[in-house]
C-alpha positions as CSV (number, residue, x, y, z in Angstrom):
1,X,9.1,-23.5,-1.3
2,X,9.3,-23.3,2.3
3,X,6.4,-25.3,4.4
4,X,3.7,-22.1,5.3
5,X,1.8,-22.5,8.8
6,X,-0.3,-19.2,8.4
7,X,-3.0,-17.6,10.7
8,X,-3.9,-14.6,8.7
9,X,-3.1,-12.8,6.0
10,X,-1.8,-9.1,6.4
11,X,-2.2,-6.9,2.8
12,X,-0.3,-3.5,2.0
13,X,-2.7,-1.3,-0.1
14,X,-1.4,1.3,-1.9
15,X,0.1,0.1,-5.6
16,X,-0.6,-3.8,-4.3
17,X,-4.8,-3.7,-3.9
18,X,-5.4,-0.5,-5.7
19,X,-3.6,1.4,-9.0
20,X,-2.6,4.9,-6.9
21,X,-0.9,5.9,-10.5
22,X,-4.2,5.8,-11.8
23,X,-5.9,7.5,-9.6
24,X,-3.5,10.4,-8.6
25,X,-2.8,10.4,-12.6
26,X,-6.8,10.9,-13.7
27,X,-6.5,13.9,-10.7
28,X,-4.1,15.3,-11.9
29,X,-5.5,15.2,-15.5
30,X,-8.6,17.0,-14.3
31,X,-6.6,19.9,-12.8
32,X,-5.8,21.0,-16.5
33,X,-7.5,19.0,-19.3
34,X,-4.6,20.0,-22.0
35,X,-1.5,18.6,-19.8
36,X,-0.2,15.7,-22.4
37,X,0.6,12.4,-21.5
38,X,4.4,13.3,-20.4
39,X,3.5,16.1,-18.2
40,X,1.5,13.9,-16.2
41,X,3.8,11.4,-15.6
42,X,6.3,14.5,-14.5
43,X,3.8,15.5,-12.0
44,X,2.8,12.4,-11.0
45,X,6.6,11.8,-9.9
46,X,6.6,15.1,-8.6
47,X,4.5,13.6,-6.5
48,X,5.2,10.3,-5.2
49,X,8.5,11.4,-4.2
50,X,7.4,14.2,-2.3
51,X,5.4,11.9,-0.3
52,X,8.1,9.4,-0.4
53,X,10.9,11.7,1.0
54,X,8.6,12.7,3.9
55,X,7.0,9.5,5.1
56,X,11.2,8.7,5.7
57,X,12.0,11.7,7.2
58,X,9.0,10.5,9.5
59,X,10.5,7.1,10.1
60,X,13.8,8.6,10.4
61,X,12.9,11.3,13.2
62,X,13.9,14.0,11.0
63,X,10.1,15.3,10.9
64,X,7.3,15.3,13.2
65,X,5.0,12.3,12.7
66,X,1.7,14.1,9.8
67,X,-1.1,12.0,8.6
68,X,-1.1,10.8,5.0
69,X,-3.8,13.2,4.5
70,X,-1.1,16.1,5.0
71,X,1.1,14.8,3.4
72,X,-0.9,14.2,0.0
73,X,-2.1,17.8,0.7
74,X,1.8,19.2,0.4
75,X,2.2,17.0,-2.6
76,X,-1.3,18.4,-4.0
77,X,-0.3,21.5,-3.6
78,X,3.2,21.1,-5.0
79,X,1.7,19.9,-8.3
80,X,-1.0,22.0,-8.6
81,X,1.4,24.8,-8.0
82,X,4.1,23.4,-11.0
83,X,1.2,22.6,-13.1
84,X,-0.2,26.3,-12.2
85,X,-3.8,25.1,-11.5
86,X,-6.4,25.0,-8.2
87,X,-5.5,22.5,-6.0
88,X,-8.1,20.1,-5.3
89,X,-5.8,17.5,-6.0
90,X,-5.5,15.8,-2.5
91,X,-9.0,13.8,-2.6
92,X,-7.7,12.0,-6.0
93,X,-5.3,9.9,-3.6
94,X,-8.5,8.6,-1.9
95,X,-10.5,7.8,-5.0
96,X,-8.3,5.2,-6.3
97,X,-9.3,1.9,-8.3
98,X,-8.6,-1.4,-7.6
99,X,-7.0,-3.8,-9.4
100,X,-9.3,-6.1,-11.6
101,X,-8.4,-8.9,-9.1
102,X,-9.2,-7.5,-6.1
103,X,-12.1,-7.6,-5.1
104,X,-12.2,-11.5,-6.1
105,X,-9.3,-12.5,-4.9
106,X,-9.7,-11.0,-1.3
107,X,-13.2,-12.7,-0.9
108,X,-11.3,-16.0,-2.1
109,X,-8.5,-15.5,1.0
110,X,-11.2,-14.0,3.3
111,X,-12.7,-18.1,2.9
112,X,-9.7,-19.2,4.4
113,X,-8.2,-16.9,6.4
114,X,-8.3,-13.8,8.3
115,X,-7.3,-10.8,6.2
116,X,-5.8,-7.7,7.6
117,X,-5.2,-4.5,5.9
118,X,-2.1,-2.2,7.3
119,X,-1.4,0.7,5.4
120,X,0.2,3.7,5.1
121,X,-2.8,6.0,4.9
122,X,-4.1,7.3,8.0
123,X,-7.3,6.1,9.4
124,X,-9.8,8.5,7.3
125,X,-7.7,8.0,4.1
126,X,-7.7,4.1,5.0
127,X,-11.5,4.4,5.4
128,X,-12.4,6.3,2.7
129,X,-10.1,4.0,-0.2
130,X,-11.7,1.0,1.0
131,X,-15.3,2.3,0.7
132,X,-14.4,3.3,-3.5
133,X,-12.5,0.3,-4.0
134,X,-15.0,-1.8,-2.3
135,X,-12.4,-3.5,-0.2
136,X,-13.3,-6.1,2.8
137,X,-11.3,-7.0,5.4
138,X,-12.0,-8.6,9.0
139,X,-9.4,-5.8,10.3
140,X,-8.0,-2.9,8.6
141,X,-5.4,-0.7,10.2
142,X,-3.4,2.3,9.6
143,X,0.0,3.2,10.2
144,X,-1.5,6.4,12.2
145,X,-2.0,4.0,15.1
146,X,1.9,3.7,15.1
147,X,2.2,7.7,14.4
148,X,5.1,6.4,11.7
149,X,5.3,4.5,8.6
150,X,5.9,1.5,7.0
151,X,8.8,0.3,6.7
152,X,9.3,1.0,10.6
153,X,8.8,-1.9,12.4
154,X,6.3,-0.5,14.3
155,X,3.8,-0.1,11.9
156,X,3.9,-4.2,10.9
157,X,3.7,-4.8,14.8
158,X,0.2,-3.4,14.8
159,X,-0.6,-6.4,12.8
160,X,1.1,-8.9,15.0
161,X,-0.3,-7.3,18.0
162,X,-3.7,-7.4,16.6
163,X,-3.8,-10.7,15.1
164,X,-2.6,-12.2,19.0
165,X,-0.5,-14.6,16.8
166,X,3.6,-14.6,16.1
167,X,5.2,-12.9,13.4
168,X,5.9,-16.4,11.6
169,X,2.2,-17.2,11.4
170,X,1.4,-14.0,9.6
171,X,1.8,-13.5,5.9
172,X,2.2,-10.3,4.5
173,X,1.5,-9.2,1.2
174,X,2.9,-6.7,-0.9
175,X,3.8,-5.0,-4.2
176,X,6.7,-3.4,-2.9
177,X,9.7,-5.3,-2.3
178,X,10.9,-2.9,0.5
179,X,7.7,-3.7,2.1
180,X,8.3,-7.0,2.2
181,X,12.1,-6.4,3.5
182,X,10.6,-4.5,6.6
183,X,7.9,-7.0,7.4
184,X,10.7,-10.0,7.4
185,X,12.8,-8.1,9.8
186,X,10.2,-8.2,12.6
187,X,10.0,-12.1,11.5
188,X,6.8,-12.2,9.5
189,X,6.3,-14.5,6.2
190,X,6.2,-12.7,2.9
191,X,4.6,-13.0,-0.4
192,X,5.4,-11.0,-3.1
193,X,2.5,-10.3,-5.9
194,X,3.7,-8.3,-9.3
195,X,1.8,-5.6,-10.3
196,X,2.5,-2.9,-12.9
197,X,3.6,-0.6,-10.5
198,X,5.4,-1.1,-7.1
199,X,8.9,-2.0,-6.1
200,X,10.1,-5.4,-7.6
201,X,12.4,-7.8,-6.0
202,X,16.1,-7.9,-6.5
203,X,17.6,-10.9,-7.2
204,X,18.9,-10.6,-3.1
205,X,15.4,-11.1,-2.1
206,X,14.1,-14.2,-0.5
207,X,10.7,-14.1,-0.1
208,X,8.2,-16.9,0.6
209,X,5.7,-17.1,-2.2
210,X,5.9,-15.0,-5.3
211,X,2.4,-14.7,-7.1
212,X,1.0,-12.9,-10.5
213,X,-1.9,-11.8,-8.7
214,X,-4.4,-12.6,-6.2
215,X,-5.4,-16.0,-8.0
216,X,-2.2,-16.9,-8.2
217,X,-1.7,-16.6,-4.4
218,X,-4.6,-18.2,-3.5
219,X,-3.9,-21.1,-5.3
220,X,-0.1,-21.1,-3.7
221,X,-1.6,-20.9,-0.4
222,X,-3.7,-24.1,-1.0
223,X,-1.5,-26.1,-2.1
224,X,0.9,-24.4,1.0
């Protein structure tokens, strides 16, 4: 493993700090209690990839930059449409539980560095997730600032512009491989941490630390 200098610590969200299947999936559940285990998971993909598909039109100037918070609102309404219920589907993606690590693990870091939240939700999205999953953070930041999304290098500049440090001395953390990808092309370190959901790395990837959980990082970054 390469030497690590780090400054702070920068943490994607969504899928890496808190389960957004599990959230969006017990929404979607209490749109129609008798939907079976496979219709969820259809409507949960119905889903994601809406949001997906339109957060990269958004980085690719094929649409208008829109909030998270309309965004989730199209995808709550496209499966509360196909699952032919009410939509109040939208707040779901704002109730969402953290990972059994994460609270721990981020008060562990938080010891030794400055931790910094960027994510993909917008500001009121950001605010409210962080105040169900009780997360803390000395700075948390949305990609609204940047009016695009991650993996637009814009987005992980907020972080380097905020933290008055270099890329290299910034870590970022992530779930999501592609995450990771975007943050090393504006030159910041990168630590991958599994979860069961995300975007694993391909065997191409060369990322700084790669870590079980939050534990596992910490104790990477100590002996770093």
């Amino acid at each position: 493993m390469a030497e690590l200098e780090i400054d702070a610590v920068v943490f994607d969200v969504l899928g890496t700090l808190v389960d957004e299947p599990a959230g969006l999936r017990a929404g979607i559940r209490a749109l129609d209690a008798s939907l079976d285990d496979t219709r969820v998971e259809e409507l949960l993909t119905l889903w994601q990839r809406h949001v997906e598909h339109e957060q990269r039109r958004v980085v690719d100037g094929a649409r208008p930059y829109a909030t998270s918070e309309v965004i989730d609102r199209e995808a709550a309404l496209l499966v509360a449409d196909a699952a032919g219920a009410a939509a109040g589907l939208a707040e779901s993606a704002r109730r969402l539980p953290p990972w059994p690590d994460t609270v721990a693990g981020l008060a562990r870091l938080a010891e030794r560095f400055p931790l910094i939240g960027l994510s993909n939700a917008s500001r009121t999205a950001l605010l409210e997730l962080n105040a169900h999953a009780g997360l803390r953070w000395h700075q948390a930041l949305s990609a609204e600032e940047a009016r695009t999304f991650k993996p637009d290098p814009a987005v992980y500049r907020l972080a380097v512009t905020v933290s008055g440090r270099p890329p290299e001395r910034l870590l970022m953390v992530a779930a999501h491989a592609w995450d990771l990808r975007g943050a090393q092309r504006l030159g910041l370190r990168t630590a991958y941490v599994a979860r069961p959901v995300g975007d694993p790395p391909t065997p191409e990837d060369r990322f700084d630390l790669y870590a079980d959980g939050l534990s596992d990082l910490a104790d990477q970054l100590e002996k770093a």
